[in-house]
Each structure stands twice: as structure tokens, then as C-alpha cells.
C-alpha positions in Angstrom: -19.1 -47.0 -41.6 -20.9 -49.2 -39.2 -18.9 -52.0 -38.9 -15.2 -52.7 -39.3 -14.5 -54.3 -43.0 -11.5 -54.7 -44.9 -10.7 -53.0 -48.3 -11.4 -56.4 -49.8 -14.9 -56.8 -48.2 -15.7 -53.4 -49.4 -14.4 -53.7 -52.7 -17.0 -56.7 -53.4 -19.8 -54.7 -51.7 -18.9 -51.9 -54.1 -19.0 -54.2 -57.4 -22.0 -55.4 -56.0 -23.7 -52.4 -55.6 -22.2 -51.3 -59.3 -23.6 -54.5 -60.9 -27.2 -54.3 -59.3 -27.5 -50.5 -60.3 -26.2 -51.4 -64.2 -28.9 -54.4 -64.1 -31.5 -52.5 -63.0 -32.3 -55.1 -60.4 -32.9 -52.3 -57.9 -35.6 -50.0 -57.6 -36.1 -46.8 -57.8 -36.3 -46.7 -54.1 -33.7 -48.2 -52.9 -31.5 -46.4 -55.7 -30.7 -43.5 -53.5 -29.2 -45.8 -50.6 -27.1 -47.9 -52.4 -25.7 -44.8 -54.1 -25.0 -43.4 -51.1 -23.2 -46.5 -49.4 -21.2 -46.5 -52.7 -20.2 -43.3 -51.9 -19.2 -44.3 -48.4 -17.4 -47.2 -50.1 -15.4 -45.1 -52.3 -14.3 -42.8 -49.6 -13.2 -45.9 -47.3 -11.3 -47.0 -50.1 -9.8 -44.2 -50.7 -8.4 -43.2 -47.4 -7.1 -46.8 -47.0 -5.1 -46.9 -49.9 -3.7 -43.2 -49.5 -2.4 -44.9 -45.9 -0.9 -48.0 -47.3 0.7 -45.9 -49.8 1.9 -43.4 -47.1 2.9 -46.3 -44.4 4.7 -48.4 -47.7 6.6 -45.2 -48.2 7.7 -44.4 -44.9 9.1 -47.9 -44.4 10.8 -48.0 -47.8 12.1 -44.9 -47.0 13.5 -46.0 -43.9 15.2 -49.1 -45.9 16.6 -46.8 -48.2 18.4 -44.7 -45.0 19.8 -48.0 -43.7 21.5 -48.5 -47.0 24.9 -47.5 -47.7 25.7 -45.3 -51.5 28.9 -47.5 -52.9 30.4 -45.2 -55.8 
């Protein structure tokens, strides 16, 4: 990607995108680029949520070491 964006930004760029190609408000021409930014969308998305999910892990597994098992 050519700029830094959050997941939000690129999550309305991507429904953007979705919604012009399902109007047909885009032509023929331009079809192929916005499929392609999609796709570069999609894959941003995708690594930053298997990150959060790996970083939210980590730290709630590290909460669940500092806890102490009462039986």
C-alpha cells in the first residue's frame, strides 16, 4: 500500500469500492483497478486482523500465567 491507513480507513475504501462495482457506476475501464486495490484491501485487512488476534492472544495469555489456579 502507498500510504499508511488504518483497518478502519480501509474497510470504507473497500465498501466503497464494493458498492460502485454492484452499481455499475464504474466503467469497464476502471473495473480492473478497483478490483485490484480491493484485492490489496483485502490482504491488508487480513494480515492486520491475524496480528491483533495474535498480539490479543499473547497478552491474554500472559494474564492468564500471572493468575493463580485456586482448587
Amino acid at each position: 500500500m502507498s500510504k499508511n491507513i488504518s483497518y478502519a480507513e480501509a474497510i470504507v475504501e473497500l465498501e466503497a469500492i464494493v458498492g460502485e462495482i454492484e452499481n455499475a457506476t464504474i466503467g469497464v475501464d476502471e473495473l480492473s483497478e478497483k478490483v485490484k486495490r480491493a484485492a490489496e484491501l483485502i490482504k491488508f485487512c487480513r494480515s492486520k486482523l491475524t496480528s491483533t488476534e495474535k498480539e490479543v492472544g499473547s497478552i491474554l495469555k500472559s494474564l492468564g500465567e500471572g493468575v493463580a489456579e485456586t482448587d
